[in-house]
MARGU-758543 format. One record per residue (C-alpha): residue number from 1; residue in one letter; x, y, z. Coordinates in steps of 0.2 Angstrom, whole numbers. Example, Ala and Ser with C-alpha at 12.3 -4.5 7.8 and 13.67 -1.06 7.14 Angstrom:
<atoms>
(1; "a"; (62; -22; 39)),
(2; "s"; (68; -5; 36)),
</atoms>
This chain:
<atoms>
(1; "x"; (524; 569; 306)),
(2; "x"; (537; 554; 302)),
(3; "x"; (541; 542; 312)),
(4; "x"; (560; 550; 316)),
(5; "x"; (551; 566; 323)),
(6; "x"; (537; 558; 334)),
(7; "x"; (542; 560; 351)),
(8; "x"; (548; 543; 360)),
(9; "x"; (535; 533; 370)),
(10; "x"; (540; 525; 387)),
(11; "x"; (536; 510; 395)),
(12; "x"; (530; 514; 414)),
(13; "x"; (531; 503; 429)),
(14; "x"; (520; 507; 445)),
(15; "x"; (532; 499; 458)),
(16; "x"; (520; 500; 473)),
(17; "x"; (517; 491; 492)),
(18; "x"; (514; 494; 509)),
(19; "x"; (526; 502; 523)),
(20; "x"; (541; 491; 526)),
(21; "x"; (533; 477; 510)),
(22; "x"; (553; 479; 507)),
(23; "x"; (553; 494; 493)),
(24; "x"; (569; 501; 494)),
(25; "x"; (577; 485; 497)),
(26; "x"; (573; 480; 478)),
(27; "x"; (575; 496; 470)),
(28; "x"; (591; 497; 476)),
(29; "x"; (594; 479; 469)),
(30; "x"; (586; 482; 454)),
(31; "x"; (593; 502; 449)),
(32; "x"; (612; 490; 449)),
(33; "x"; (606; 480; 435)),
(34; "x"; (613; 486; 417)),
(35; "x"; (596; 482; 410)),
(36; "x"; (587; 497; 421)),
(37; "x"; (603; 510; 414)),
(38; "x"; (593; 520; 406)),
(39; "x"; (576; 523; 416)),
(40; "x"; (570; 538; 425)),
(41; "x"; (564; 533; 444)),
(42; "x"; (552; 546; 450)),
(43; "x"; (553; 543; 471)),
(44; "x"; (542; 550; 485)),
(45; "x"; (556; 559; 495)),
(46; "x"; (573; 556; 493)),
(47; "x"; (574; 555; 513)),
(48; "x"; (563; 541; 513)),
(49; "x"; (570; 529; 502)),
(50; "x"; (587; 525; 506)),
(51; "x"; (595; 524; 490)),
(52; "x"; (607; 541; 496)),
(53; "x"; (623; 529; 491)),
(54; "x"; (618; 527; 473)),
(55; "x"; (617; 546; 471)),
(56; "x"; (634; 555; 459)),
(57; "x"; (627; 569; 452)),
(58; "x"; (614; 581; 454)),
(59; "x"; (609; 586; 439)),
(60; "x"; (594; 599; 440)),
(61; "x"; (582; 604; 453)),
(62; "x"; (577; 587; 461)),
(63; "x"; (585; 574; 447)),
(64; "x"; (604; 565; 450)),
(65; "x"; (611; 552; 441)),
(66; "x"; (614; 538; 449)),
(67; "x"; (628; 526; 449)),
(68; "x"; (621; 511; 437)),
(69; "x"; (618; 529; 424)),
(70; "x"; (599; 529; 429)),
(71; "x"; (588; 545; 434)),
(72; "x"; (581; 548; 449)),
(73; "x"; (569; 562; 453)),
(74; "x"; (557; 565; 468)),
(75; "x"; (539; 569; 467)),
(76; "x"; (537; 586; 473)),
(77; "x"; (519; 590; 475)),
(78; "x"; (509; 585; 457)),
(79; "x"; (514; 570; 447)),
(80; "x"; (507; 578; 431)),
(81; "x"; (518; 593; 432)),
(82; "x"; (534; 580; 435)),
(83; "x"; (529; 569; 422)),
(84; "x"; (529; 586; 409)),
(85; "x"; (543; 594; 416)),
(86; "x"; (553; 578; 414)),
(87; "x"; (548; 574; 397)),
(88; "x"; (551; 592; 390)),
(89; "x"; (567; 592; 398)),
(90; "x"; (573; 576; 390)),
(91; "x"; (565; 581; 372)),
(92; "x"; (575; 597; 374)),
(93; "x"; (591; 585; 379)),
(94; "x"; (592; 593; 394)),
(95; "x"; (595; 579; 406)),
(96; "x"; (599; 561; 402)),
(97; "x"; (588; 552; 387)),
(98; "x"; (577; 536; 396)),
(99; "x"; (569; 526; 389)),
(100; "x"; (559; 517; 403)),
(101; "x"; (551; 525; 419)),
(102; "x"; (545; 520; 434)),
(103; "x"; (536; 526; 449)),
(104; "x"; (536; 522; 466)),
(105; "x"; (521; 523; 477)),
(106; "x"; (519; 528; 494)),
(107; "x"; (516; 515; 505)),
(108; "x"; (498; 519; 510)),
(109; "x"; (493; 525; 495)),
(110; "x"; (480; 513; 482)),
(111; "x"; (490; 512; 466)),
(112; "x"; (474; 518; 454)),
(113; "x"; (476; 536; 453)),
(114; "x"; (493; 534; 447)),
(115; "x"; (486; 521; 434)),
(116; "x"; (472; 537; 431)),
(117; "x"; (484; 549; 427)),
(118; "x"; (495; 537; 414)),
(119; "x"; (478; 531; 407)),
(120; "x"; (468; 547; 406)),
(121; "x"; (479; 562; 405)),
(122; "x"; (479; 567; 386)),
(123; "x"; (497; 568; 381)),
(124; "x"; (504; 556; 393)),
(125; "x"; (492; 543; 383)),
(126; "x"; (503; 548; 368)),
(127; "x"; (520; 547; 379)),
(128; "x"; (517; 532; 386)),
(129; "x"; (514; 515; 388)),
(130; "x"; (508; 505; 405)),
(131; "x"; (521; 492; 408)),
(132; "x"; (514; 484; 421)),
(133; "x"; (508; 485; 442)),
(134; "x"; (521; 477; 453)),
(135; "x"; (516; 474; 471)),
(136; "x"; (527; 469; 484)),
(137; "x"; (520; 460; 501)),
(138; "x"; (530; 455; 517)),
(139; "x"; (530; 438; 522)),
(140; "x"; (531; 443; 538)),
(141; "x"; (518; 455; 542)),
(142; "x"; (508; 454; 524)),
(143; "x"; (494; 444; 532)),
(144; "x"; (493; 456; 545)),
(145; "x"; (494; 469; 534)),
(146; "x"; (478; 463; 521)),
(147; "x"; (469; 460; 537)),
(148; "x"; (469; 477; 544)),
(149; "x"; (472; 490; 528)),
(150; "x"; (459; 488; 511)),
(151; "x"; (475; 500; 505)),
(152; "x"; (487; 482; 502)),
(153; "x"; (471; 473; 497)),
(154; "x"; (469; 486; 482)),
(155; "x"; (487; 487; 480)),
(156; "x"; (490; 466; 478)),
(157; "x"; (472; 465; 467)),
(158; "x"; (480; 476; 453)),
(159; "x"; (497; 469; 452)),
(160; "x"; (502; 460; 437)),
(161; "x"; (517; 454; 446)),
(162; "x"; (519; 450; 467)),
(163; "x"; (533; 450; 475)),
(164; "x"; (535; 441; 491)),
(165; "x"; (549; 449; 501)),
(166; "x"; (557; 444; 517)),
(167; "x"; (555; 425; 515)),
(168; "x"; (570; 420; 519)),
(169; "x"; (565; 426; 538)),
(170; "x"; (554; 412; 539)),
(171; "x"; (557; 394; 540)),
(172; "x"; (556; 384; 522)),
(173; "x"; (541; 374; 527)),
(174; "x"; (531; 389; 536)),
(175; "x"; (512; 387; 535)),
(176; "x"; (510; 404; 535)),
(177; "x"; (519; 410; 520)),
(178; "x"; (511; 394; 509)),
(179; "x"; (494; 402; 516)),
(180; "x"; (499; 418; 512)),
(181; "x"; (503; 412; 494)),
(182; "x"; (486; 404; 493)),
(183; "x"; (477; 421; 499)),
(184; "x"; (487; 431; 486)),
(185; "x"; (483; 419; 471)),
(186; "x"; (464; 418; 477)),
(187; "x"; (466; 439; 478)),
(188; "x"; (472; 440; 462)),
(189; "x"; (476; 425; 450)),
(190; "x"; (483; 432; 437)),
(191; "x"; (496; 439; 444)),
(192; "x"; (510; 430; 443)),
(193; "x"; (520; 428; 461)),
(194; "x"; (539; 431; 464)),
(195; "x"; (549; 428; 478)),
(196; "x"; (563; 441; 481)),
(197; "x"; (574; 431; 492)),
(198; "x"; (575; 416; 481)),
(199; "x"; (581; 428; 467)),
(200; "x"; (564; 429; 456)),
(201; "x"; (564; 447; 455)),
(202; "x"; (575; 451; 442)),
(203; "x"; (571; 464; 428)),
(204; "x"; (568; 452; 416)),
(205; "x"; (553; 445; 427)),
(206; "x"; (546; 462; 431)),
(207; "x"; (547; 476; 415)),
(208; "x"; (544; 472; 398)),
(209; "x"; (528; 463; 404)),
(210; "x"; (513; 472; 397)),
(211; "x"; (504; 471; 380)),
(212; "x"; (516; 471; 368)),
(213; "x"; (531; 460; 370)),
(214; "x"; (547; 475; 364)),
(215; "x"; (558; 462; 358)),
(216; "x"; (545; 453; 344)),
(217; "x"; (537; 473; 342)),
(218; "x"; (520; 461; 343)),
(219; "x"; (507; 462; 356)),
(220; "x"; (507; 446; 368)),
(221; "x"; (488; 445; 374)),
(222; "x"; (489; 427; 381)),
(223; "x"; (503; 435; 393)),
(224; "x"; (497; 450; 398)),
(225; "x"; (481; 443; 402)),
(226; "x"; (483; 425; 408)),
(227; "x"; (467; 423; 410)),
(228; "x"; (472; 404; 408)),
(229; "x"; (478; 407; 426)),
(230; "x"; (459; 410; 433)),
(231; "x"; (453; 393; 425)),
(232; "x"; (468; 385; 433)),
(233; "x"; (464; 393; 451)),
(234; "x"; (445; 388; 449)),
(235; "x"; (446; 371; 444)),
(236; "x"; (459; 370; 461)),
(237; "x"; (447; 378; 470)),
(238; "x"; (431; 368; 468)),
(239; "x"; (443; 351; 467)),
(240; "x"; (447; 358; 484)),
(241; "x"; (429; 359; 489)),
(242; "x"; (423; 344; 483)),
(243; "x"; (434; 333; 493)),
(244; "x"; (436; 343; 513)),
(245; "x"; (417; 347; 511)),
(246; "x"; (421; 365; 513)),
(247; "x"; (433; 376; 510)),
(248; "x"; (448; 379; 522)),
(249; "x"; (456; 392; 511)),
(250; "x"; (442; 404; 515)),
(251; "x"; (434; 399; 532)),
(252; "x"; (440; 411; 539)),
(253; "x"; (438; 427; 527)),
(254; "x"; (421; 433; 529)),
(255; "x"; (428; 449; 541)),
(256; "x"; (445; 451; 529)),
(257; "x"; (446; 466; 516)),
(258; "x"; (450; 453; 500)),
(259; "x"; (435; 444; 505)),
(260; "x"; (427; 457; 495)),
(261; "x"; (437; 454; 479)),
(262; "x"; (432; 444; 467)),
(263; "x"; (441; 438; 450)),
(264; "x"; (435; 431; 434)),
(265; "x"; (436; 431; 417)),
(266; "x"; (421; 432; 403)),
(267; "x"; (422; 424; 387)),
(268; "x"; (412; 425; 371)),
(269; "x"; (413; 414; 354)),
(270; "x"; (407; 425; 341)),
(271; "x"; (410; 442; 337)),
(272; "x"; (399; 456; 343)),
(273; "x"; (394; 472; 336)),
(274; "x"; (405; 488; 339)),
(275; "x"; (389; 498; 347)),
(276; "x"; (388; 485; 360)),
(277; "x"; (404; 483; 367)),
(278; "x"; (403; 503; 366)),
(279; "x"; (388; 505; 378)),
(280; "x"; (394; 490; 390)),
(281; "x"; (409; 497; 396)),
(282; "x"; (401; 513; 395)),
(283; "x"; (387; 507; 408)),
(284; "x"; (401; 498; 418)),
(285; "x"; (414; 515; 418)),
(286; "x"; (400; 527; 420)),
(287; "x"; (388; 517; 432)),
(288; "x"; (399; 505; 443)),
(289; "x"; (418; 511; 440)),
(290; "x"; (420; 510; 458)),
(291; "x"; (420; 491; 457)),
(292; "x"; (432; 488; 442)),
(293; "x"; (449; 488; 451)),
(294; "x"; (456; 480; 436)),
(295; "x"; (448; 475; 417)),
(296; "x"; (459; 469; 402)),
(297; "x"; (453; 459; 387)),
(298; "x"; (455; 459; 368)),
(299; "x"; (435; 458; 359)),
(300; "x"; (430; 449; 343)),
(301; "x"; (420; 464; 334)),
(302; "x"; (410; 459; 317)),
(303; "x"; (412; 473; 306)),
(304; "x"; (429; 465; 304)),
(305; "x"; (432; 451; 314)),
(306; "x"; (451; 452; 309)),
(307; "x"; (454; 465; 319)),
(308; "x"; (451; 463; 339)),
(309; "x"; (448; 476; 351)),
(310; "x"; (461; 478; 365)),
(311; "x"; (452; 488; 382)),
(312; "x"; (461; 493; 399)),
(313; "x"; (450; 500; 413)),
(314; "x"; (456; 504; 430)),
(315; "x"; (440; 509; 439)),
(316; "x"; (430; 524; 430)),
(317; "x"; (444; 527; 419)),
(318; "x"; (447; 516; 403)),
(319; "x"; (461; 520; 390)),
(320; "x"; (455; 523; 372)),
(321; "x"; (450; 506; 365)),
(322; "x"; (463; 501; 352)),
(323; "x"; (462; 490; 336)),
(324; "x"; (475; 477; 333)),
(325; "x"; (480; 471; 315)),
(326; "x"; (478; 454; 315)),
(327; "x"; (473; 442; 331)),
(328; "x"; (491; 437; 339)),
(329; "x"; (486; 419; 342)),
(330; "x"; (473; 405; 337)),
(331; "x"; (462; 409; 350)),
(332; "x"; (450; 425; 342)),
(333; "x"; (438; 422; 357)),
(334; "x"; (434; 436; 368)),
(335; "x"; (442; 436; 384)),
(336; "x"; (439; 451; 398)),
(337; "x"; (448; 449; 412)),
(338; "x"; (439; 458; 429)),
(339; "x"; (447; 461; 446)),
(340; "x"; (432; 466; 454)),
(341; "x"; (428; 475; 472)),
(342; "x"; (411; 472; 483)),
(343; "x"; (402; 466; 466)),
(344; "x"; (398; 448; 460)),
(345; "x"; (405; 440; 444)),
(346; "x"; (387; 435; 440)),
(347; "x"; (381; 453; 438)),
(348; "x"; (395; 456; 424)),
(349; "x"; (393; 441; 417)),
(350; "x"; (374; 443; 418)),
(351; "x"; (374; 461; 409)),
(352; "x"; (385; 457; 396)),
(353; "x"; (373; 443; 389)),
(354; "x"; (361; 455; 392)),
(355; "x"; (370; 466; 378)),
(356; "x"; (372; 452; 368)),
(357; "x"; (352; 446; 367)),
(358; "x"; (349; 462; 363)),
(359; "x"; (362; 463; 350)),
(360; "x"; (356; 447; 343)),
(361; "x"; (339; 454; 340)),
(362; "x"; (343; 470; 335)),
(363; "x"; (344; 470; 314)),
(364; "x"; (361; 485; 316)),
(365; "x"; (373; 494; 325)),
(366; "x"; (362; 509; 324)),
(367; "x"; (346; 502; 330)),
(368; "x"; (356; 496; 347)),
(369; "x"; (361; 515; 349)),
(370; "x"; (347; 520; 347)),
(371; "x"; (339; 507; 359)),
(372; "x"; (350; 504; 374)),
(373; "x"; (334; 503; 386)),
(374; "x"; (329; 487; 382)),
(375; "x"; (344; 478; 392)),
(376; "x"; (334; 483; 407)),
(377; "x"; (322; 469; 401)),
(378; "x"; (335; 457; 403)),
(379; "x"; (336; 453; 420)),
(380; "x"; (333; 471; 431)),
(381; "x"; (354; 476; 428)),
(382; "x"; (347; 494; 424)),
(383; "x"; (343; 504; 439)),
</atoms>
């Protein structure tokens, strides 16, 4: 098929956060802005968000254009049969052509299965592309909130963008919203923070944030893993501890939820053989998926170090690996970035150079396949 007959592919924004984290409030703010004209909003119930004043025309079963020329549609029931149904009707010109979409969360729900149904489902792979996670917390109440509900923890540790809503609330020196700040960046450095009030929020801060950067038509891995950010917050971290003799930041997290969340990100020099990085994300997906809130990286491979891997896991599930033409930057390193629940960086860190001694010793590609029990010699990993 040529390019002019494949069918579009849409970038996707998971807009999620807990009740009253302020939702409504920026979609409403953001569906006025000329750059979201053409996006599709898929919404919970329209009863629930107020976005009622926006509505002109209802254009079939539960989609209505809004005012700024956007689509909004509720989930009825299954996302999956939303998502076809959409996306048949707007091949067959039957609503309004988008060319962006993004769904809305319910605020007591953890954000993976969406990611699980964009990432896994076979022809939404081909329809679309993961834009990005954007996770909005309350200044008011969002310490509260990750106190009490692992729901908000999961929901900040897979953002790739926070917004802080609600700050202007507060008073500008309040020691609880710079603690809050220091609780999100230790929950999830990467992600990079935004504060609604101040006017940090805009589309051009949230969409167009993911892999591949629409404007260049290039992938921009450096962005969407900023893994630069985790050095950053590690070297502030233990400069923190070296000098108050213990750590204020967390001395009082052993009984919160993010306590349990751990962040890091694995780097290797040299290129590795394909059959490895196969059967290592194979053992993580298939044997501690529960762990892996988030993973991103781009791999150095040696049957063609030219060409670097790109992986995406959320949990169990994992998007197809894709080869990129050409590294996008000077830096052909490896670089995984792991959001991790209830498991240590060490033990990641530990099997992956496990994979790598045995690579190193192994003469091919087939004889690791065909010998992936001797990583249990290096260091117990294998249950």
């Amino acid at each position: 098929m040529s390019d002019s007959r494949r069918p579009p592919i849409f970038p996707l924004t998971i807009l999620t956060g807990f009740l009253g984290a302020g939702k409504t409030t920026l979609l409403n703010q953001l569906l006025r802005a000329p750059e979201l004209s053409d996006s599709l909003v898929l919404i919970n119930e329209f009863g629930e968000v107020g976005l009622d004043h926006l509505f002109v025309e209802k254009v079939d079963g539960n989609v209505v254009v809004m005012a700024s020329g956007c689509l909004c549609c509720t989930i009825r029931g299954d996302l999956v049969s939303t998502l076809e149904d959409l996306l048949r009707k707007r091949d067959n010109n039957r609503i309004a052509p988008f060319n962006r979409v993004i769904i809305e969360t319910t605020g007591l729900a953890d954000p993976a299965p969406v990611l699980h149904t964009i990432m896994y489902h076979p022809y939404f792979m081909l329809r679309f592309r993961l834009d990005g996670v954007i996770t909005l917390v309350d200044a008011l109440n969002g310490a509260a909130t990750l106190d009490r509900h692992p729901e908000a923890v999961k929901q900040a540790a897979v953002a790739d963008r926070l917004v802080i809503s609600k700050s202007d609330l507060l008073p500008a020196d309040d020691v609880g919203l710079a603690a809050l700040h220091s609780r999100l960046k230790a929950l999830n450095p990467t992600a990079i923070q935004l504060d609604a009030a101040r006017g940090e929020a805009t589309p051009a801060a949230l969409f167009n944030i993911g892999l591949y950067d629409p404007d260049k038509k290039t992938p921009d891995v450096r962005r969407w893993l900023n893994a630069e950010a985790l050095d950053d917050h590690a070297h502030a971290h233990h400069h923190h501890h070296d000098h108050s003799g213990h750590d204020h930041a967390h001395a009082h997290d052993v009984n919160r939820h993010d306590a349990r969340i751990r962040a890091f990100a694995l780097r290797h020099p040299t290129p590795v053989p394909p059959a490895m990085v196969d059967m290592f994300l194979e053992l993580l997906r298939t044997a501690h998926g529960a762990h892996l809130l988030r993973v991103k990286g781009i791999v150095a491979l040696d049957d063609d170090p030219a060409r670097p891997l790109v992986i995406h896991g959320v949990q169990h599930i994992f998007h197809p690996p894709a080869r990129l033409d050409s590294w996008p930057d000077d830096d052909h390193t490896t670089r995984i970035v792991f959001i991790l629940h209830d498991m240590e960086p060490s033990f990641i860190q530990g099997m992956w150079n496990a994979f790598v001694g045995v690579a190193a010793d192994t003469p091919d590609a087939a004889a690791l396949t065909q010998n992936p029990l001797k990583v249990s010699s290096g260091g117990g990993l294998l249950a």
